[in-house]
C-alpha positions in Angstrom: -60.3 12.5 -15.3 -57.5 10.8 -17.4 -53.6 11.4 -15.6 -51.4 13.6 -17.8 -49.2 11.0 -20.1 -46.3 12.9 -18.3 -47.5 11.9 -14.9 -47.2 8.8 -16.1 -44.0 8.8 -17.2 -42.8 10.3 -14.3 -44.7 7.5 -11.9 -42.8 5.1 -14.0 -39.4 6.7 -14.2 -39.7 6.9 -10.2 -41.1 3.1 -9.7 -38.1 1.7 -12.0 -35.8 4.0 -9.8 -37.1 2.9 -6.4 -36.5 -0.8 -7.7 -33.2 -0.1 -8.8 -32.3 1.1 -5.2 -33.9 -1.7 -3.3 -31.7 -4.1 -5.8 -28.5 -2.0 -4.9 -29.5 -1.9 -1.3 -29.9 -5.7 -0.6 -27.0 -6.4 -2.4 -25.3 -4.4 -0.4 -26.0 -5.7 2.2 -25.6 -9.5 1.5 -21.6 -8.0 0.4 -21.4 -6.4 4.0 -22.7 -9.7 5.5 -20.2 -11.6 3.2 -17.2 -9.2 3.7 -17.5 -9.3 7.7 -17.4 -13.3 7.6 -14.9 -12.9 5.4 -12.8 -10.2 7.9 -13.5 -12.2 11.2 -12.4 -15.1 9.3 -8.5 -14.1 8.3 -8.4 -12.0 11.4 -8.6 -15.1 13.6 -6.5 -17.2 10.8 -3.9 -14.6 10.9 -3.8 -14.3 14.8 -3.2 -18.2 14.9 -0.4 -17.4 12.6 1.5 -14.7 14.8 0.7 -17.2 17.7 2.7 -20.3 16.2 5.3 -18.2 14.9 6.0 -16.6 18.3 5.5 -20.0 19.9 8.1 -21.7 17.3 10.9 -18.5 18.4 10.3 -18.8 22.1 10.8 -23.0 21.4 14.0 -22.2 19.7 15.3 -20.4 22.3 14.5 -22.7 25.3 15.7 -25.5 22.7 19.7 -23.5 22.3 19.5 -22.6 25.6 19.2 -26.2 26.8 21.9 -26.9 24.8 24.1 -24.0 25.8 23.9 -22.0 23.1 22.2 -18.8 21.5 19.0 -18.9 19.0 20.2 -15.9 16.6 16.5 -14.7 15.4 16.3 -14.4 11.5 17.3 -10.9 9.9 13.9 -8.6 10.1 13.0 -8.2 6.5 10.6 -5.0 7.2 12.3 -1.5 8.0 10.1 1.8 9.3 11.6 5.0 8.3 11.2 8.5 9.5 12.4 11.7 8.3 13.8 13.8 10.9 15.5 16.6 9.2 14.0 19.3 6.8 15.6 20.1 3.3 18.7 22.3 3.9 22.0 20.9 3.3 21.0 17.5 1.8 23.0 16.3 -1.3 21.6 15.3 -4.1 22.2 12.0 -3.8 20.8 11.7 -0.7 17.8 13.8 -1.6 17.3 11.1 -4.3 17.0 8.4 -2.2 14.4 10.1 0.2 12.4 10.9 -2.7 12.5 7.0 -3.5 11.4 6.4 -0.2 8.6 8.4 -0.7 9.8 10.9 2.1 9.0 14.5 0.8 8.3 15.9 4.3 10.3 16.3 8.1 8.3 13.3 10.1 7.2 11.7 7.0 7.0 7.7 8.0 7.2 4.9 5.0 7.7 0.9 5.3 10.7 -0.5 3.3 11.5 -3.9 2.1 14.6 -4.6 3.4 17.4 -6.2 1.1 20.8 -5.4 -0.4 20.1 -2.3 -2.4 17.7 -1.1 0.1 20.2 -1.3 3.1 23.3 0.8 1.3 20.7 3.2 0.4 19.9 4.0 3.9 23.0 3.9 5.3 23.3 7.0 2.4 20.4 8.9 4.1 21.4 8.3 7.4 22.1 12.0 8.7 18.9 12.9 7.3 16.3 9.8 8.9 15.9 7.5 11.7 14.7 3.9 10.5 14.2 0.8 12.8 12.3 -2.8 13.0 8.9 -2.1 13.9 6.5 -4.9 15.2 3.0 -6.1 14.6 1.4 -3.8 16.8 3.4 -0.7 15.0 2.3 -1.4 12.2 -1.2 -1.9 12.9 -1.5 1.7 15.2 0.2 3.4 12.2 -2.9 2.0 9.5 -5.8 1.6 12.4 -4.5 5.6 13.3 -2.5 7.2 10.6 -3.3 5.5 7.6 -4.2 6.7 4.2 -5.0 5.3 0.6 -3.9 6.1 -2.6 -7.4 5.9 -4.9 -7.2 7.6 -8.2 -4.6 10.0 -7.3 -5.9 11.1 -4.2 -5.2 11.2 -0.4 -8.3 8.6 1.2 -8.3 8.0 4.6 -8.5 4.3 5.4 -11.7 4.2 7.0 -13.9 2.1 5.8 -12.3 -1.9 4.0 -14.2 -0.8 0.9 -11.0 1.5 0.3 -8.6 -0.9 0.1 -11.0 -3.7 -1.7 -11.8 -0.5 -4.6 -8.0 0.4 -4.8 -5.9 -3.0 -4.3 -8.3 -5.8 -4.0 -9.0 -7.2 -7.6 -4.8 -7.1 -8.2 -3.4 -8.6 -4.6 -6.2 -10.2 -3.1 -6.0 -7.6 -0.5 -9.4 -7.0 0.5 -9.1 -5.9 4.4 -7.1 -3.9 6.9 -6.4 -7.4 9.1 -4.7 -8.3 4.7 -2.8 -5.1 4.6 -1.3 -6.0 8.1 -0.1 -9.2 7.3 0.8 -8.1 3.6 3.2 -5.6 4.9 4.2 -7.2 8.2 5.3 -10.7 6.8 6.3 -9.0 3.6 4.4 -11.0 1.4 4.2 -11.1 -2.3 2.2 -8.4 -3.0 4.2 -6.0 -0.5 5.2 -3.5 -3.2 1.3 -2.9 -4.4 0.4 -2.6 -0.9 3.0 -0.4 0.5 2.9 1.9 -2.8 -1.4 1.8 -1.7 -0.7 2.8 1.3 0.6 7.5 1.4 3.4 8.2 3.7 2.5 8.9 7.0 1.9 11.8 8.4 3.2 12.0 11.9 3.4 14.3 14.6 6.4 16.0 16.1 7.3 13.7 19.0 6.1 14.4 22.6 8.9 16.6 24.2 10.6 17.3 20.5 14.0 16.3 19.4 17.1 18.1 20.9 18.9 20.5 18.8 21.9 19.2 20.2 21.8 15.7 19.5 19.1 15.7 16.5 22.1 15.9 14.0 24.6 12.8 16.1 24.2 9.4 15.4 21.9 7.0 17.8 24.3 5.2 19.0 26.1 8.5 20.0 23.3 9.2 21.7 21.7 11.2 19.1 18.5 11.1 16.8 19.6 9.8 13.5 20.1 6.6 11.9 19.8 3.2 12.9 17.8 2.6 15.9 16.6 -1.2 15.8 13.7 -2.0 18.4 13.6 1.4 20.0 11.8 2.9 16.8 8.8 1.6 18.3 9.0 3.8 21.4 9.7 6.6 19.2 6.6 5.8 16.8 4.5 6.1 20.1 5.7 9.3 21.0 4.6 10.7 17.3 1.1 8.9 16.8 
């Protein structure tokens, strides 16, 4: 008995498919092979790097100490900033600036380049935010735990390297989380694209809570608000 021509077609239609997949399937995986050589490769390059820069700083301290003197480290150029207070009584000025910053929301979390411009404009907000020097490992809980993409519009969590690659890759060269790390930490040349990749974060009210009391005083009157240096690492903990 001769097979229906539409059998036939459908047979063929199916084969051409199933090849089609196979082809997309090993190439995929040769990428994966590729990427993870690839991501083992700048993570140990990169962790050499934080290794001789730390040994270089602890060098020039022993060195001015030797000679009796100070080593003065070099003005952090990376600022974390947290929103602390909700919308009622902000200027507009002020509620400017946050929007800048990208902070819409009480305990939203951005990184900011610091300079100049960026300075007097927190020192503007400063009733309204807590900001600080976070360090590597800060930054890397906040992506590894908190962190979220901006890919065609929308909200992506950063699971997976194929994220980043799809949203930033092709422009910066950013291709992997151990990239973004570095990108924003040192921050390198392609900063702005990654930071503006990368959604405000979403964090939780801290363990404990703030005071009512001291929410709206300055840190250094022993309050919440406004510059707070080293110690906005302790805080970030609380709020992961």
């Amino acid at each position: 008995m001769k097979t229906p021509e539409s059998v036939l077609k459908k047979q063929a239609t199916q084969a051409k498919i199933a090849k089609q997949a196979l082809k997309e399937s090993k190439a995929a995986k040769a990428k994966k092979g590729t990427d993870k050589t690839y991501q083992l490769e700048v993570g140990k390059k990169y962790a050499e790097e934080y290794a001789a820069t730390e040994a270089q700083n602890v060098e020039n301290r022993r060195t001015a100490k030797a000679q009796g003197g100070f080593y003065v480290d070099a003005m952090p150029k990376l600022a974390l900033v947290i929103r602390i207070r909700g919308i009622i009584g902000v200027s507009p000025k002020a509620k400017k600036v946050m929007q800048l910053f990208r902070l819409r929301q009480i305990h939203n979390a951005t990184f900011v380049k610091l300079n100049e411009a960026t300075i007097r404009m927190l020192r503007l907000i400063e009733p309204y935010v807590t900001y600080g020097y976070p360090t590597r490992a800060t930054v890397e809980k906040l992506i590894y735990k908190r962190g979220f993409g901006k890919l065609n519009k929308q909200r992506i969590p950063i699971a997976d390297n194929s994220v980043i690659e799809a949203a930033i890759g092709e422009k910066t060269g950013v291709l992997c989380t151990a990239d973004l790390v570095h990108e924003i930490f040192t921050v390198g040349p392609n900063f702005k694209q990654a930071n503006n990749f990368l959604w405000p974060f979403k964090l939780s009210s801290p363990l404990g809570g703030f005071s009512s009391k001291t929410k709206l005083l300055h840190y250094l009157e022993g309050g919440e608000a406004g510059a707070r240096g080293e110690e906005i690492n302790k805080l970030v903990k609380k709020m992961i």
